[in-house]
N, C-alpha and C positions, 0 to 999 in steps of 0.2 A: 556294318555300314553306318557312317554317321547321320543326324539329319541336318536337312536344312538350317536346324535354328542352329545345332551345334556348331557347322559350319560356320553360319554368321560372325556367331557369339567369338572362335576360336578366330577368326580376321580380323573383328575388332580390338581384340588384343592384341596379335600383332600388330596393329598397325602403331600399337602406343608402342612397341620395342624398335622398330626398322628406320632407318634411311632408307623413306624412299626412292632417292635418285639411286646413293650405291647399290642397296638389295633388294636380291629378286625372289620373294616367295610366289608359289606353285602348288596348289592343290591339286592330287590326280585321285581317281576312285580306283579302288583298289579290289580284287578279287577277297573273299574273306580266306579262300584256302590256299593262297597263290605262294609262291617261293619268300621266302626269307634270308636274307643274304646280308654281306656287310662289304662294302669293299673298302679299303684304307687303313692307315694304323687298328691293331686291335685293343679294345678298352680294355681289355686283363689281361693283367701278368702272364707272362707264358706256364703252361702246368694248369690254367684254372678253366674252365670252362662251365657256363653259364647256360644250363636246357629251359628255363624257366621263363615264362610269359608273365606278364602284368595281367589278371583278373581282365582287365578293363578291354583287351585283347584281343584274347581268346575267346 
């Protein structure tokens, strides 16, 4: 779970990437052990697959 300043810190920098009229960012809180999923094209080539977490994660 992140904290509040993190939180802050990581909105302020979006806000220097976004249109805010066009886009819509969304912060949700998240379970630490809850499902992991992808829906949509898959980032890697077929044949490869990727079980590894970022440190930062996990």
């Amino acid at each position: 779970m992140g904290s509040e300043r993190a939180r802050s810190y990581c909105l302020d920098e979006i806000r220097e990437l976004i249109d805010a009229v066009a886009d819509d960012v969304r912060f949700y809180p998240l379970p630490a052990r809850g499902f992991q999923g992808r829906v949509g094209r898959a980032s890697l080539p077929d044949g490869i697959v990727w079980t590894g977490l970022p440190a930062a994660i996990t």
